[in-house]
TITORSE-904348 format. One line per field, with one value per residue (C-alpha): residue in three letters; x, z, y. Coordinates in nm, 2 decimals. Layout:
code <- (ala|...)
xx <- (X|...)
zz <- (Z|...)
yy <- (Y|...)
This chain:
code <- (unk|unk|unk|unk|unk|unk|unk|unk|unk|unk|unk|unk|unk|unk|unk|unk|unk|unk|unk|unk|unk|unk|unk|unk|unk|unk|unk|unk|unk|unk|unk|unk|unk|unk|unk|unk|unk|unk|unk|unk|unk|unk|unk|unk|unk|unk|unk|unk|unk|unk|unk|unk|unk|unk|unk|unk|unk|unk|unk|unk|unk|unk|unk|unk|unk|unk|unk|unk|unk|unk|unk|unk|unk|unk|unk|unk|unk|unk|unk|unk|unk|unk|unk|unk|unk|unk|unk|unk|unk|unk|unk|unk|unk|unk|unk|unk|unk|unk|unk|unk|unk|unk|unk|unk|unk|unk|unk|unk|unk|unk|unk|unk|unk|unk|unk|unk|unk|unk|unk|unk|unk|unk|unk|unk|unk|unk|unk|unk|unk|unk|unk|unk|unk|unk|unk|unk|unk|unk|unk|unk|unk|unk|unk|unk|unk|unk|unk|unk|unk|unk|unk|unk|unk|unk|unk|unk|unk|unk|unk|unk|unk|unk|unk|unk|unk|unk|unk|unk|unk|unk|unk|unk|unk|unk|unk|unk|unk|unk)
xx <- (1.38|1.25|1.07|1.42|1.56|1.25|1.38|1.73|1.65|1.46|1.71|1.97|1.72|1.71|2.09|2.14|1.79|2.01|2.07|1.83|1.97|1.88|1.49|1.46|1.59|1.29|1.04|1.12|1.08|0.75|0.67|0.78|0.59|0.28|0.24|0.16|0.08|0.42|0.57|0.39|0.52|0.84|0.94|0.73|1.03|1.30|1.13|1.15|1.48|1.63|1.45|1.61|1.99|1.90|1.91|1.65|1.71|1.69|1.35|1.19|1.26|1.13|0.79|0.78|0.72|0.48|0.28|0.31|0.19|-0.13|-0.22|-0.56|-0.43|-0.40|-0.23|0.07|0.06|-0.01|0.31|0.49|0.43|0.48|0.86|0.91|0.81|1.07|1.27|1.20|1.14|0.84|0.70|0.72|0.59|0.26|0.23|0.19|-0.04|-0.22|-0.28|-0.40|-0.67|-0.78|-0.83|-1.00|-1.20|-1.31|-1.42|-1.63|-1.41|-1.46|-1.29|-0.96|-0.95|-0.97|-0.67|-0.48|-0.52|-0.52|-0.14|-0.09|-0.21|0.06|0.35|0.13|-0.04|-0.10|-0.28|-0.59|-0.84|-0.75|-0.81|-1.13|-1.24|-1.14|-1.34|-1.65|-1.60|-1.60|-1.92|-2.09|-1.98|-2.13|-1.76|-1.75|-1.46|-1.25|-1.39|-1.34|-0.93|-0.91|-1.06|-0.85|-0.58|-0.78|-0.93|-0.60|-0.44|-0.75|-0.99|-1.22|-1.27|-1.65|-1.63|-1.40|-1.63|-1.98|-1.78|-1.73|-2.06|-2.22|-1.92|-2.06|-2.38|-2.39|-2.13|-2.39|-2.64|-2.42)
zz <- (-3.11|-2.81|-3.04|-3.21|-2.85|-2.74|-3.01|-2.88|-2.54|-2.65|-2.90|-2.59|-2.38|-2.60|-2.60|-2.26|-2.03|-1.70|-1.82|-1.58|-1.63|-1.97|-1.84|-1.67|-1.93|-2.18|-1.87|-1.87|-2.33|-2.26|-2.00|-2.21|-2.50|-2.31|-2.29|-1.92|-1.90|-2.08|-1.85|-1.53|-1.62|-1.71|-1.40|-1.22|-1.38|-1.27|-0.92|-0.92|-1.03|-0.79|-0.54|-0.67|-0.64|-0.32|-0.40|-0.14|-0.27|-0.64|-0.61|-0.39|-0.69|-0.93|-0.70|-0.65|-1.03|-1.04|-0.76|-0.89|-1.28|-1.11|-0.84|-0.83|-0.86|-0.45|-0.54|-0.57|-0.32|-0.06|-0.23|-0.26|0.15|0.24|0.05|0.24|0.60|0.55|0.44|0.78|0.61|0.85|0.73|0.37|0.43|0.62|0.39|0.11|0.34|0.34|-0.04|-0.05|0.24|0.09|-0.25|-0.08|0.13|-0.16|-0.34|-0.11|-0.06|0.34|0.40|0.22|0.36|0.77|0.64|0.51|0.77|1.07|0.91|0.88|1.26|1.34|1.19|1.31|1.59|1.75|1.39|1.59|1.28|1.12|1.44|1.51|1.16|1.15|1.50|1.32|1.03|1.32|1.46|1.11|1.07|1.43|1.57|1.94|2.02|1.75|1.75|2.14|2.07|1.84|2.03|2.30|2.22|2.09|2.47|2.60|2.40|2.42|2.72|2.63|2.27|2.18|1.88|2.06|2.33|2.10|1.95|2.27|2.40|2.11|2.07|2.47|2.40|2.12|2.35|2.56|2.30|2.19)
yy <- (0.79|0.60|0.36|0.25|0.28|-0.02|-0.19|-0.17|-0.27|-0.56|-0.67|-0.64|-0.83|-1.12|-1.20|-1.15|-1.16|-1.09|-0.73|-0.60|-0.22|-0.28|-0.36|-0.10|0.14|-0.07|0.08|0.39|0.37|0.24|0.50|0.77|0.67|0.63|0.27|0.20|-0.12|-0.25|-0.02|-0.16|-0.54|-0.43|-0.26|-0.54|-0.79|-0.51|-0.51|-0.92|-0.92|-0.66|-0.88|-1.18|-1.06|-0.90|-0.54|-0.41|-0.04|-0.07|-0.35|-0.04|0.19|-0.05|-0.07|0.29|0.36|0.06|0.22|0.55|0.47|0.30|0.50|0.28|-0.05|-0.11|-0.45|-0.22|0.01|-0.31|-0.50|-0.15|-0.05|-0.45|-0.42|-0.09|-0.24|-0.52|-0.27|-0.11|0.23|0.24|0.62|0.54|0.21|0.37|0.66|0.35|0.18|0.50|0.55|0.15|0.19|0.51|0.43|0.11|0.35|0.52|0.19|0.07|-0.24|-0.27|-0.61|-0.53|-0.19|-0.33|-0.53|-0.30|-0.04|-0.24|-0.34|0.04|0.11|-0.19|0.05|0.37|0.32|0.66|0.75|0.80|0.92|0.59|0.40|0.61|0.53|0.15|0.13|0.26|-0.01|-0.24|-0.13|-0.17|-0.48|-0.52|-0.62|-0.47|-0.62|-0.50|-0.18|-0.12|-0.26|0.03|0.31|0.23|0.40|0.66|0.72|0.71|1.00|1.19|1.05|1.44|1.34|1.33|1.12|0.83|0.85|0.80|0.51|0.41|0.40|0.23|-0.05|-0.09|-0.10|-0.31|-0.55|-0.56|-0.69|-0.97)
């Protein structure tokens, strides 16, 4: 039935392409028959619309189940935890920041991953393992300076902690090099 229901939905669509209820009801065919990618542009459009008549609440839902059906695409999840932030729904908002810098973590992808986390540590900033690890990024990269911002706080909350103070010492000495 939720093939003749598609068909419904679209046919609904094309007299009147306002009915955004009737999008998102097209979604959540698609999802359940196992198309994903109709389903992640169709609750993209719901997401836009929402957006577009100012419905904060419902665009969030929309970008939850676009997040949630990619959980790799970290387009999403960065567009997802940037709606919640404005939304000021500041621990959902980090915990999607999270997923983002993980899975860019994971890939290897070092430049988007000090963006997306140092905008996490803006919301979060007593998340001291992601400081700790953002400051060694830093030193890779050779950035001191950054990296001695970062474990800042980290020395502050914890001024006994033996891996803020090796990161310490060799944002130091490498300062000292430059």
């Amino acid at each position: 039935q939720f093939l003749k229901a598609v068909a419904v939905f679209k046919q609904i669509l094309k007299l009147d392409p306002a009915q955004i209820d009737a999008l998102s009801s097209l979604g959540e065919m698609y999802e359940r028959l196992g198309l994903a990618s109709d389903a992640l542009l169709t609750y993209e459009q719901v997401a836009t619309a929402h957006a577009r008549d100012g419905d904060e609440r419902r665009a969030l839902q929309a970008l939850d189940k676009v997040a949630q059906l990619d959980p790799g695409n970290v387009a999403s999840w960065v567009r997802y935890a940037e709606a919640l932030s404005k939304a000021r729904e500041v621990d959902r908002a980090v915990a999607a920041f999270a997923r983002a810098a993980d899975v860019l973590r994971s890939q290897g992808r070092l430049d988007d991953y000090v963006k997306v986390t140092e905008r996490l540590l803006y919301h979060r900033g007593d998340d001291l393992v992601r400081a700790r690890d953002l400051a060694s990024v830093y030193l890779e990269r050779g950035d001191a300076k950054s990296a001695l911002v970062r474990l800042q706080a980290c020395f502050h909350a914890d001024a006994q902690d033996v891996t803020t103070l090796e990161l310490m010492s060799q944002a130091l000495l490498l300062k000292d090099q430059l």
